[in-house]
C-alpha positions in Angstrom: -27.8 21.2 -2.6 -31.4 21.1 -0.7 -33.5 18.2 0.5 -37.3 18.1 0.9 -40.1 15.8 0.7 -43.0 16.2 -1.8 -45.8 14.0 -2.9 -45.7 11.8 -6.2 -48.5 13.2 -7.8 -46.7 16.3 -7.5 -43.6 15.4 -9.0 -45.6 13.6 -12.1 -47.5 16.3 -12.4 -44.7 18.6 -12.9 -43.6 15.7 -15.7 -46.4 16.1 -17.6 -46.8 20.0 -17.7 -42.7 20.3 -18.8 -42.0 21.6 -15.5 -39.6 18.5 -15.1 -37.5 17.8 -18.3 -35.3 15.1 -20.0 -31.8 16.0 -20.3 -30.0 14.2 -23.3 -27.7 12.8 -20.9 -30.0 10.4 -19.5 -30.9 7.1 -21.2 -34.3 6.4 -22.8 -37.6 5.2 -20.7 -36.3 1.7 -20.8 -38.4 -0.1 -18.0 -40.1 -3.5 -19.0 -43.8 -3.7 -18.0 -43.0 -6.4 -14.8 -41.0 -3.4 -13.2 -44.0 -1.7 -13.0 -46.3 -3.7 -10.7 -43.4 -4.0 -8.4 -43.0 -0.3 -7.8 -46.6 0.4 -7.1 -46.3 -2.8 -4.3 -43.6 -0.6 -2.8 -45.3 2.2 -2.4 -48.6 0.3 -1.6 -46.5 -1.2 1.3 -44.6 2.4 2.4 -41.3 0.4 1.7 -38.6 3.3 0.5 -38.4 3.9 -3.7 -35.4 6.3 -3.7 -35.1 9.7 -4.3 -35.8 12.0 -6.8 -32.5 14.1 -8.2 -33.5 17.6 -9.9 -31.0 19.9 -11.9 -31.6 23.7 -11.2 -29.8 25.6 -13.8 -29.2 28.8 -15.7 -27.4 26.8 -18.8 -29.1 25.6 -22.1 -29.1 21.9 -21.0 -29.1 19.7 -24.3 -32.6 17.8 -23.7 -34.2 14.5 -25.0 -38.0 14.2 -25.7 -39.6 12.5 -22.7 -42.0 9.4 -22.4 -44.9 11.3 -21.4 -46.4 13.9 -23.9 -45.9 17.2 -22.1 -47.4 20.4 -21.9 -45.0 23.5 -22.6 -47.3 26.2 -20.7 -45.0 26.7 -18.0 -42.4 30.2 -19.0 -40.0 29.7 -16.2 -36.7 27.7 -16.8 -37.8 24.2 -16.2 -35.8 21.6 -14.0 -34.2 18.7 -14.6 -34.3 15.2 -13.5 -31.6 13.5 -13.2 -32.3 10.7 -11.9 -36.0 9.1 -11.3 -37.4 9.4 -15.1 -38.0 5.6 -14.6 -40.3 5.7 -12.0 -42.2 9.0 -12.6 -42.7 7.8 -16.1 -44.2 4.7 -15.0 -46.5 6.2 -12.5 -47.1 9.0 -15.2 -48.2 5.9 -17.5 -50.6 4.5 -15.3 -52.1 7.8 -13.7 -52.2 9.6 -17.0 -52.5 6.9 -19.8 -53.9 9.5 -22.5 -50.3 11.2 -21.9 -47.7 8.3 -22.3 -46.7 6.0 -25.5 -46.4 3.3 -22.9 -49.3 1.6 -23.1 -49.8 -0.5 -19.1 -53.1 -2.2 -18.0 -52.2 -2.7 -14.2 -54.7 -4.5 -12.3 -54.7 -4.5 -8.3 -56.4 -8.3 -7.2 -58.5 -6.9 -4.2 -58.5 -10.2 -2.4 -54.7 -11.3 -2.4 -53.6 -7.5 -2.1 -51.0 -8.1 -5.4 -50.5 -5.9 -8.5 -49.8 -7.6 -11.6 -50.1 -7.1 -15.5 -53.3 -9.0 -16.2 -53.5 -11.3 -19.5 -56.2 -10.8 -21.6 -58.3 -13.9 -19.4 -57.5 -11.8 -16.5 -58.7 -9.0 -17.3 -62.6 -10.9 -17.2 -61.7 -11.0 -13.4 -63.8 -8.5 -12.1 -62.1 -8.9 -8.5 -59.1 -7.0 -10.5 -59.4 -3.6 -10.6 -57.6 -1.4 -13.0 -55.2 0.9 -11.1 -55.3 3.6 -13.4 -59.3 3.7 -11.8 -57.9 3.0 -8.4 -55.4 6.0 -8.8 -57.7 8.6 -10.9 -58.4 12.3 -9.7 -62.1 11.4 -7.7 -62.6 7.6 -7.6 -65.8 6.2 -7.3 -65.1 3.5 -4.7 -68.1 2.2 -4.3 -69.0 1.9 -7.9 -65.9 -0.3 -8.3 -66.5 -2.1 -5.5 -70.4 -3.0 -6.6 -68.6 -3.8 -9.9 -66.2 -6.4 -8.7 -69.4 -8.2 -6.6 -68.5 -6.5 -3.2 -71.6 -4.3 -1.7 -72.1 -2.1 1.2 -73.9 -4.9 3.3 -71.3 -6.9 2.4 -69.2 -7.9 6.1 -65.8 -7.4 4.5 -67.1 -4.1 2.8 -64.7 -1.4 5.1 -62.2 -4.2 4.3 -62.0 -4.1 1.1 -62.7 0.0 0.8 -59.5 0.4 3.0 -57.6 -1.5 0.8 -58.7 0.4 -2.5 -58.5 3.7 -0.6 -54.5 2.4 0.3 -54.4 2.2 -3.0 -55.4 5.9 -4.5 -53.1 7.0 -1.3 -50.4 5.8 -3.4 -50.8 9.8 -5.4 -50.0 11.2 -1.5 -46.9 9.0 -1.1 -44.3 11.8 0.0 -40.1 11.1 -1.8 -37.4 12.5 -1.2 -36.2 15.0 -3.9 -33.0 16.5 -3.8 -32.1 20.0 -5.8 -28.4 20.6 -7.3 -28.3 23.9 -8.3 -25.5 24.8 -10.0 -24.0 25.7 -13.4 -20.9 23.1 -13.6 -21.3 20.6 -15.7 -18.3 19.0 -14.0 -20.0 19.1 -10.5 -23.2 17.9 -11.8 -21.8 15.6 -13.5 -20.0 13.7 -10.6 -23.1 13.7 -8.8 -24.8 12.3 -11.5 -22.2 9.4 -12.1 -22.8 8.2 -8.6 -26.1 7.6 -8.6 -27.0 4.1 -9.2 -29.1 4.0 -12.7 -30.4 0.3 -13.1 -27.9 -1.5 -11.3 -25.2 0.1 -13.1 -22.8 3.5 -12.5 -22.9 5.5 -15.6 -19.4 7.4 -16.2 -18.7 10.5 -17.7 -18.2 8.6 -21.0 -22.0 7.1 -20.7 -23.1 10.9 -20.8 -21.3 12.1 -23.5 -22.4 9.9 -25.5 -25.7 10.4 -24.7 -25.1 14.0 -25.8 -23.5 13.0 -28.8 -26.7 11.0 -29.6 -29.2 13.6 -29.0 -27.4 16.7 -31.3 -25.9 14.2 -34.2 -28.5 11.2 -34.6 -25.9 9.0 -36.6 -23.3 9.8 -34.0 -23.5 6.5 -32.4 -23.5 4.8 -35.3 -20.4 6.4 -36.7 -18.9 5.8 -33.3 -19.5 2.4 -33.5 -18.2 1.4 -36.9 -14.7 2.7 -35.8 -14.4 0.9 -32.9 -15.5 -2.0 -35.1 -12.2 -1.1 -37.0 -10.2 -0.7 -33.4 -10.9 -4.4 -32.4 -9.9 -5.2 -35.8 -6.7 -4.2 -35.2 -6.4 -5.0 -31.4 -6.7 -1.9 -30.4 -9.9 -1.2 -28.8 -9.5 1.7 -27.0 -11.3 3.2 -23.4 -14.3 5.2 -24.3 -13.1 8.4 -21.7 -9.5 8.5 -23.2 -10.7 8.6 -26.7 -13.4 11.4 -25.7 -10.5 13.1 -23.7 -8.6 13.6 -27.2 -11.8 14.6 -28.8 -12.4 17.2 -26.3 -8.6 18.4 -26.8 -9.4 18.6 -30.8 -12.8 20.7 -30.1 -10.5 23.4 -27.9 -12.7 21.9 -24.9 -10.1 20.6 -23.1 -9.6 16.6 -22.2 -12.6 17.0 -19.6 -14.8 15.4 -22.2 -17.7 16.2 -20.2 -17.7 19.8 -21.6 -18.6 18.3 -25.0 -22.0 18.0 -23.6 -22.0 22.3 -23.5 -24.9 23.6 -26.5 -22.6 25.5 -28.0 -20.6 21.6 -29.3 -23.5 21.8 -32.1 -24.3 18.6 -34.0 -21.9 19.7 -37.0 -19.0 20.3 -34.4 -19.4 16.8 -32.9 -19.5 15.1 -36.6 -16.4 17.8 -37.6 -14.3 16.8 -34.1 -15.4 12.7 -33.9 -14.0 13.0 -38.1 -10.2 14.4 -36.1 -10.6 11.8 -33.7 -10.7 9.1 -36.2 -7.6 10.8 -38.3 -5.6 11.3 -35.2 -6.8 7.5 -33.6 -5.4 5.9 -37.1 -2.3 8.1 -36.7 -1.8 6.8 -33.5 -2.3 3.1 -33.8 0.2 3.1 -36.9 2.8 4.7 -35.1 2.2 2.4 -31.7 2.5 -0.5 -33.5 5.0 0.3 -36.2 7.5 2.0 -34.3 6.7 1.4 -31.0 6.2 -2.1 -31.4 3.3 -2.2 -29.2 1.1 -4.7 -30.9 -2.2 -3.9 -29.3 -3.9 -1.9 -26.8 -3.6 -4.2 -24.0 -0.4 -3.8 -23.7 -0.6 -0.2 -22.9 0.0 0.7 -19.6 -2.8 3.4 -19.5 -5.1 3.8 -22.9 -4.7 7.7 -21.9 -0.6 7.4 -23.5 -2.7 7.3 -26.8 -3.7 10.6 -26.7 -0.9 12.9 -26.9 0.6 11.0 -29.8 -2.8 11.1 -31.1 -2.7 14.4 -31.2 1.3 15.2 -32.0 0.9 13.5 -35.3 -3.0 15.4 -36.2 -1.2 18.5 -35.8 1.1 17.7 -37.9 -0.8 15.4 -40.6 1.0 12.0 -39.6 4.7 14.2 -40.3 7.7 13.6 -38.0 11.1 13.6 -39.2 13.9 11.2 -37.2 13.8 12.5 -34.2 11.0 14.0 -33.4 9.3 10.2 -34.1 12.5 8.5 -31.6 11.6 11.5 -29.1 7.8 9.9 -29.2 8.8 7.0 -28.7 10.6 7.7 -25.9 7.9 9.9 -24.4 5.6 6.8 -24.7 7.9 4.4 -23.1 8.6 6.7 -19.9 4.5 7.4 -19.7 4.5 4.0 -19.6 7.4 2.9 -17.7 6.8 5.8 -14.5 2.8 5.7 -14.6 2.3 8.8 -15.7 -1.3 8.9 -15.7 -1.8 7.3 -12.8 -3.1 10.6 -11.6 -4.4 14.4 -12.6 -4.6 12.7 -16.2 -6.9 15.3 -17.4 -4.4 18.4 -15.6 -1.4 16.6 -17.3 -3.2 16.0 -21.2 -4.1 19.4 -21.3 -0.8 20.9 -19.9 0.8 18.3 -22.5 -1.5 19.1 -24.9 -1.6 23.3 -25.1 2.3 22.8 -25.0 2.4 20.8 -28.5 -0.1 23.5 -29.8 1.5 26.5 -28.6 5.3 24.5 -30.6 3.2 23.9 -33.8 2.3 28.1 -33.4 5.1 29.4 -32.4 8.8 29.0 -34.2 10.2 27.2 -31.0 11.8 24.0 -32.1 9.0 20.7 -31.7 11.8 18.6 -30.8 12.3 21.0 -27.9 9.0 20.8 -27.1 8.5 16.9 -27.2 11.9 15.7 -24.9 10.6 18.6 -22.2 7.4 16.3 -22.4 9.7 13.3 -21.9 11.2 15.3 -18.9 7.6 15.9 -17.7 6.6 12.2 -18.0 9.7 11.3 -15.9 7.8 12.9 -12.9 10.2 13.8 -9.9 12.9 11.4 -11.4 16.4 13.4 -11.7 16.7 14.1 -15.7 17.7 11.1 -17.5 19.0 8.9 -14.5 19.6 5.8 -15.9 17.6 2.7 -14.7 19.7 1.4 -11.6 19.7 -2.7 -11.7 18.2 -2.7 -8.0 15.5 -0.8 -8.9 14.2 -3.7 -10.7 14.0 -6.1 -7.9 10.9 -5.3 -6.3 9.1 -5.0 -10.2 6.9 -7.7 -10.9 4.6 -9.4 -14.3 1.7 -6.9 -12.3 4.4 -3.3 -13.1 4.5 -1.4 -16.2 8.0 -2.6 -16.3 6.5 -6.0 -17.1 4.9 -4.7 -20.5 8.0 -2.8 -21.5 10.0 -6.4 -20.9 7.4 -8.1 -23.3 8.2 -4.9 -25.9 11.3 -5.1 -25.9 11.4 -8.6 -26.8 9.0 -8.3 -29.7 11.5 -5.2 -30.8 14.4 -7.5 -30.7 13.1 -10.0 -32.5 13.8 -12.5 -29.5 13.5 -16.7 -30.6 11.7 -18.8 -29.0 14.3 -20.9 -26.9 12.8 -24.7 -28.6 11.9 -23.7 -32.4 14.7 -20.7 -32.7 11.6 -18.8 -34.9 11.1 -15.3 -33.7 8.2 -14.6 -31.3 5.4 -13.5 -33.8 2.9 -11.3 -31.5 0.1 -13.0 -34.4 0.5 -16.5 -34.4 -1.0 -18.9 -36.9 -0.8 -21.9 -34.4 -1.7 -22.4 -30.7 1.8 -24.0 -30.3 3.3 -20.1 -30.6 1.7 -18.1 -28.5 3.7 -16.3 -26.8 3.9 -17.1 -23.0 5.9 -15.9 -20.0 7.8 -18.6 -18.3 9.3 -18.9 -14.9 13.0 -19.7 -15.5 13.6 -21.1 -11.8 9.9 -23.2 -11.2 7.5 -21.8 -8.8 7.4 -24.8 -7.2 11.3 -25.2 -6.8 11.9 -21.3 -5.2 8.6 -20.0 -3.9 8.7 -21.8 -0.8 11.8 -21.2 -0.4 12.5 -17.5 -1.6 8.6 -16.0 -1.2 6.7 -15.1 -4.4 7.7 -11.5 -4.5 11.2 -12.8 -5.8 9.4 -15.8 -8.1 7.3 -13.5 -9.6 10.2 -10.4 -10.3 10.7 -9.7 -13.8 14.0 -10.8 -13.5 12.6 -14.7 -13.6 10.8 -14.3 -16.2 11.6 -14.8 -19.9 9.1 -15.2 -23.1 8.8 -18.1 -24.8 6.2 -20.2 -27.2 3.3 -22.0 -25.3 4.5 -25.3 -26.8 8.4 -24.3 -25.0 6.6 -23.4 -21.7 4.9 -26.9 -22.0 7.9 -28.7 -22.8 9.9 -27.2 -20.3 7.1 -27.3 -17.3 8.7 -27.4 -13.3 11.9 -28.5 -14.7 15.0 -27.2 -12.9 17.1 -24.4 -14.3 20.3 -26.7 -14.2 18.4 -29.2 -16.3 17.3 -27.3 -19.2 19.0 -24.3 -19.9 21.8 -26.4 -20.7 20.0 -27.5 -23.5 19.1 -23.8 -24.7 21.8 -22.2 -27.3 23.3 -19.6 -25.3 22.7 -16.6 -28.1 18.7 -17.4 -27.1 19.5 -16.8 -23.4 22.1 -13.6 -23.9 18.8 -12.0 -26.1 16.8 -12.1 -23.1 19.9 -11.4 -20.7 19.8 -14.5 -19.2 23.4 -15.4 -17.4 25.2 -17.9 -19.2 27.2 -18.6 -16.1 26.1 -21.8 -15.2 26.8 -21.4 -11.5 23.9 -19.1 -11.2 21.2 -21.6 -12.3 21.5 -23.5 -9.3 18.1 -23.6 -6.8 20.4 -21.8 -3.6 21.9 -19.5 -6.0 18.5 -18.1 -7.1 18.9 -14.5 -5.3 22.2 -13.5 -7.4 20.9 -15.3 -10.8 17.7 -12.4 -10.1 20.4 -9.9 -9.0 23.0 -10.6 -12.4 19.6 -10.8 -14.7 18.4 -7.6 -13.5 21.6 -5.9 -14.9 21.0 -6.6 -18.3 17.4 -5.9 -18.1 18.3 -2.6 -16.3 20.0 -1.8 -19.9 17.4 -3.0 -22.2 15.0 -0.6 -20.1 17.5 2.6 -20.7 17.9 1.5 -24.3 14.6 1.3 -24.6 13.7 4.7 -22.4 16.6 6.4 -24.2 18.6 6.8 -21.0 22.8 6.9 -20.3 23.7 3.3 -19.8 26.7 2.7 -17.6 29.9 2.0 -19.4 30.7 -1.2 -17.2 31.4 -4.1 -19.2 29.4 -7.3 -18.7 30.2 -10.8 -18.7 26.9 -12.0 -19.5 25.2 -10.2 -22.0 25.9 -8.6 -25.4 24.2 -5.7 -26.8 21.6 -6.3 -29.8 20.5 -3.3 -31.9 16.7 -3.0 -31.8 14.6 -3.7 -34.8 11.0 -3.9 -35.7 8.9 -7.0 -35.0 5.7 -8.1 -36.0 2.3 -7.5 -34.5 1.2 -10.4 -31.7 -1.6 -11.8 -29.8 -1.3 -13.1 -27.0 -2.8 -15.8 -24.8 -2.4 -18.4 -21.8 -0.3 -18.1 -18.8 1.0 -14.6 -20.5 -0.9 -12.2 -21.2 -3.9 -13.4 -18.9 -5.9 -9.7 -17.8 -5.3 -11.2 -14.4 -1.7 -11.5 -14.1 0.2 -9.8 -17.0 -1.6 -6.8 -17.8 -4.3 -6.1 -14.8 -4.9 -2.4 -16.0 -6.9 -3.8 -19.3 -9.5 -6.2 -20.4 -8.5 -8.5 -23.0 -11.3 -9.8 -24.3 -13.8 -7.6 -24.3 -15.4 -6.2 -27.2 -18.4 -3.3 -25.5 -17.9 0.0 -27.5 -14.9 1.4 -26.0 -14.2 -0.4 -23.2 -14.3 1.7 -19.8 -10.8 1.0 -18.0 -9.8 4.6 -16.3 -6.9 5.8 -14.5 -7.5 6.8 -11.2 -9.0 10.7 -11.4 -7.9 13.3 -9.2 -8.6 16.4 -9.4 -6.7 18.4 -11.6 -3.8 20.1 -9.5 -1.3 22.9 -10.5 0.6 21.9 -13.3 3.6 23.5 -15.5 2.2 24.6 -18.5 5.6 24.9 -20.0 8.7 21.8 -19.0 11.4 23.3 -17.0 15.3 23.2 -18.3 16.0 20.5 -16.2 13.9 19.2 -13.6 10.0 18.8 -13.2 9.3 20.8 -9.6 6.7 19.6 -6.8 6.0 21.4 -4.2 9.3 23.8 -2.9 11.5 20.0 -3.1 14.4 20.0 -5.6 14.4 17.0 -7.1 17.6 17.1 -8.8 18.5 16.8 -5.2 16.6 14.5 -4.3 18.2 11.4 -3.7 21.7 13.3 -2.3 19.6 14.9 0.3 17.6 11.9 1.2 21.0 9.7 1.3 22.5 12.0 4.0 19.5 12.1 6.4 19.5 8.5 6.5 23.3 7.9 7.1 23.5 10.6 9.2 21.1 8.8 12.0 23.8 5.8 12.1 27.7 5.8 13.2 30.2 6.7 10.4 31.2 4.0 8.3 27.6 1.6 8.5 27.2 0.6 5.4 23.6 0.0 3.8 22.3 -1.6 0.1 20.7 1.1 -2.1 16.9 -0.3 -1.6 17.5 -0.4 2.1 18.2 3.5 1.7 15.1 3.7 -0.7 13.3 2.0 1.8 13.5 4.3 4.7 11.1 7.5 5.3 13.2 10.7 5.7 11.6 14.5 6.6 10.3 15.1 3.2 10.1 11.6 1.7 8.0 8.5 2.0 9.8 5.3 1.9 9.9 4.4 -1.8 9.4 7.8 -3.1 13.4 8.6 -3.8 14.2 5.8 -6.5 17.1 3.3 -6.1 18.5 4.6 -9.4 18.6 8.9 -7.8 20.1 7.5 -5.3 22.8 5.8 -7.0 23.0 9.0 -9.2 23.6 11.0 -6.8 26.2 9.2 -5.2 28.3 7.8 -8.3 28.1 11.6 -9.7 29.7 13.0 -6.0 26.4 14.9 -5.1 26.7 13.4 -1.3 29.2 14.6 0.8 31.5 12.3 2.4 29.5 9.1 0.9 31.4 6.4 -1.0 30.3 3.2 -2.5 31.5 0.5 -0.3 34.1 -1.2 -3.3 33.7 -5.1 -4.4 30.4 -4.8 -2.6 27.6 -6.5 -4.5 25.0 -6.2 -4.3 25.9 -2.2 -4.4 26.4 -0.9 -0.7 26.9 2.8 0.2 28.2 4.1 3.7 29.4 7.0 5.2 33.0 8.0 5.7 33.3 10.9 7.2 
């Protein structure tokens, strides 16, 4: 990357003889006529205008036909500007008018100094001189100066010279113009994505589509009528994830930037956006139908649309029993661990060429799709169940927050006043579904802190006319009224002991265990065979597709990876990028490696550094064992339920659970 300084007139110069060209990437010549004036006061007043950003490549850059009518003389491979079309256009449009569509009468008032866009009664102001004049090859400054009433024995004459003079200087003005040379799209793209273009950052989507618009002129169009159909459904999707897949489909890859290479012709785009649409529709059916995720707000990441996406394309929508329960699992544990909360682009395509290479080869899909779940479980030991302390630090702001809301629509939970199932589309105000605080804010968080008012396990889902009714009241007052079957479906204990204000901590505590076996129903994990008191198991069934509204699913509080309401052409809500690491093409038989760590043991190996720093026989709760840093792990890294795992399967030498302890303590005996 090199920095230098060159003069303006040089730069629009190079504009107008095709030296300087118009990738398709960049937007059209968009500024309105007031922005004009203002630039040329700048430079008439040496105040800074930005730099100049010029693309040096060896690549056939899709281009865009510029403002200016250029020349096409010049043999060598032109540049390309990248950012600064605006202003060089402008000054292009005002220098050169016979050359530009844009069509500017800029007038410079001698006497106040100003530029402005004169009117037509304006323009009979002979003390306003046109700056195209002003800013010609060879002005004749003392022509326009005995034209607008100002001679040479005039006392303000060299006065008013300078300032007309100040004015042609404008041409000399040096920028600064930096020069990427490179052939990476991805680099150059980066760059360009940073640079500030109107007040706005551009992303990688913006440029895409700008591609898409130059090679298939109906592109956007088409583009726009399906997201039309998306927001019909709820399901408006982020514009990078949905290129992402597109990419996959064209054999790019998900770096949907590489749609922009020449050889993506027009037809290909038109072919590819046509799979997009088939796979999106595929997608959406089985998200909502089986998945019982009624709209795309409730995803955790819009990037767990893709893979399915593309599952069911390659294999026209087919899936027999358990390749579709497998799915679904995969999208609950994509959702439920984060998985594309980083190297999302690394992880489609490694996800992605592993479907492929299943639907090629004669190994078995099914294979295939639960070492995906494997993969989506990150450094988790291989289906460790959902230990209930685990839950206590999730809150409505965790992934484990939607899954909650899921599984109540897949349960067909009732409301707790009406006894009518939660409908996720409502007819009335009155049922929209809310999330309600079963022990008050006001009763426990002064008390407790709002970490532990705001866990998941105090809050249940209930009709907006319920939440109303109910209000601050105290649990002892109103759950009493609430038929216990409506309490056991959203494992609330029945034992009335619990619903007291200074029994708060072990209501959470007894909630979270029947929440922690919703979760492994719902993630397809072993659930311990330890009776309960409290809750009963309900088979899960379908439900109906929801909105949502009010204290619930605010984008604020319930679901603060998505928008909500907004309806731009696919919304822009990314993961956080990274780049693209090393990652296993194929799922390993039984654990997902990073780095030389085992995770399969994992949690046994973290449990014993820990104990081992204390005396024999101090005894510790798992999450104060999650909670400390050991040689290879953070504190938090190791999950409450591998370390549970590893110590209920006999994986730690010499550690015992401490018996009748609850919450659950471990300690070393020996």
């Amino acid at each position: 990357m090199g920095l230098a300084t060159e003069s303006l007139i040089t730069q629009v110069r190079h504009l107008l003889d095709g030296r300087l060209v118009i990738p398709s990437i960049q937007r059209s010549y968009v500024w309105k006529k007031a922005q004009v004036p203002f630039l040329l006061d700048s430079l008439y007043k040496d105040y800074p205008v930005g730099s100049l950003l010029v693309w040096k490549t060896t690549l056939d850059v899709p281009l865009k036909k510029a403002a200016v009518i250029q020349g096409h003389e010049v043999q060598l491979q032109p540049s390309v500007l990248l950012d600064g079309q605006q202003r060089l256009t402008s000054l292009a449009a005002v220098i050169a008018p016979d050359r530009t569509t844009t069509h500017l009468d800029v007038r410079f008032n001698i006497d106040t100094q100003e530029f402005l866009n004169a009117s037509a009664v304006q323009r009979r102001n002979r003390r306003l001189l046109r700056v195209t004049q002003l800013m010609s090859e060879t002005p004749q400054f003392a022509q326009l100066l005995s034209a607008a009433g100002i001679d040479r024995d005039d006392p303000t004459y060299d006065t008013y010279y300078d300032r007309i003079r100040n004015v042609h200087s404008i041409r000399q003005k040096e920028v600064p113009v930096v020069t990427v040379e490179s052939d990476d799209y991805e680099e150059v793209a980066e760059i360009f994505t940073r640079v500030n273009q109107g007040g706005r950052r551009l992303s990688k989507g913006d440029l895409v589509l700008s591609a898409i618009a130059a090679r298939w002129p109906d592109g956007l169009d088409v583009i726009d009528q399906f997201n039309d159909e998306l927001n019909f459904q709820n399901f408006s999707l982020d514009r990078e994830a949905v290129l992402r897949l597109t990419g996959i489909l064209a054999g790019t890859g998900s770096h949907s930037i590489k749609l922009i290479d020449k050889a993506i012709t027009g037809d290909k785009l038109k072919l590819h956006w046509a799979e997009t649409e088939k796979a999106l529709r595929y997608a959406v059916d089985f998200l909502k139908g089986e998945c019982s995720i009624p709209r795309s707000a409730v995803l955790t990441s819009p990037n767990v649309v893709v893979i399915p996406a593309y599952l069911l394309f390659l294999r026209n929508g087919r899936l027999d029993r358990m390749e579709a329960a497998t799915l679904k699992r995969w999208v609950y544990t994509a959702m439920a661990f984060s998985y594309y909360s980083n190297q999302v682009e690394g992880k489609l395509d490694a996800d992605s060429k592993s479907l492929r290479s299943a639907v090629d080869s004669t190994s078995s899909f099914l294979d295939t799709l639960t070492g995906l779940v494997r993969r989506a479980s990150g450094a988790r030991p291989v289906d460790t169940p959902i230990d209930p302390e685990e839950l206590s630090s999730k809150k409505m702001s965790s992934a484990w927050f939607n899954l909650l809301y899921i599984a109540a629509l897949q349960r067909s939970v009732k409301d707790w006043k009406s006894n009518q199932s939660l409908s996720s589309a409502p007819m009335t105000s009155g049922s929209r579904i809310e999330y309600h605080h079963i022990f008050p804010k006001t009763k426990v968080t002064s008390t407790y802190g709002t970490d532990l008012t705001n866990s998941i396990g105090n809050l249940a889902f209930i009709f907006s006319s319920s939440n109303r009714s109910i209000s601050a009241k105290s649990p002892a007052a109103y759950l009493p009224t609430i038929p216990p079957e409506r309490l056991e479906e959203q494992q609330v204990p029945i034992d009335s002991t619990l619903w007291s204000i200074k029994n708060f901590p072990a209501f959470i505590e007894a909630r979270q265990v029947g929440l922690a076996r919703i979760f492994n129903q719902l993630l397809g994990l072993t659930v311990s065979t330890e009776a309960s008191p409290h809750f009963t198991d309900v088979a899960p069934i379908e439900a109906e597709l929801p909105d949502d509204d009010d204290e619930a699913f605010e984008a604020d509080d319930a679901l603060p990876r998505t928008d909500l309401t907004s309806s731009s052409s696919f919304h822009d809500q990314r993961d956080t990028l990274h780049p693209t690491s090393a990652f296993p093409l194929q799922p390993e038989p039984s654990h997902q490696p990073t780095g030389t760590r085992r995770p399969n043991g994992a949690g046994a190996s973290h449990v014993l550094e820990v104990l081992r720093r204390v005396p024999i026989g101090t005894e510790f709760r798992i999450a104060e064992i999650r909670d400390h840093a050991t040689t290879d792990y953070q504190a938090g890294e190791i999950s409450g339920g591998a370390i549970d795992a590893a110590v209920r399967m006999g994986n730690v030498p010499g550690v015992r659970f401490v018996p009748g302890a609850k919450p659950k303590r471990i300690r070393l005996e020996e």
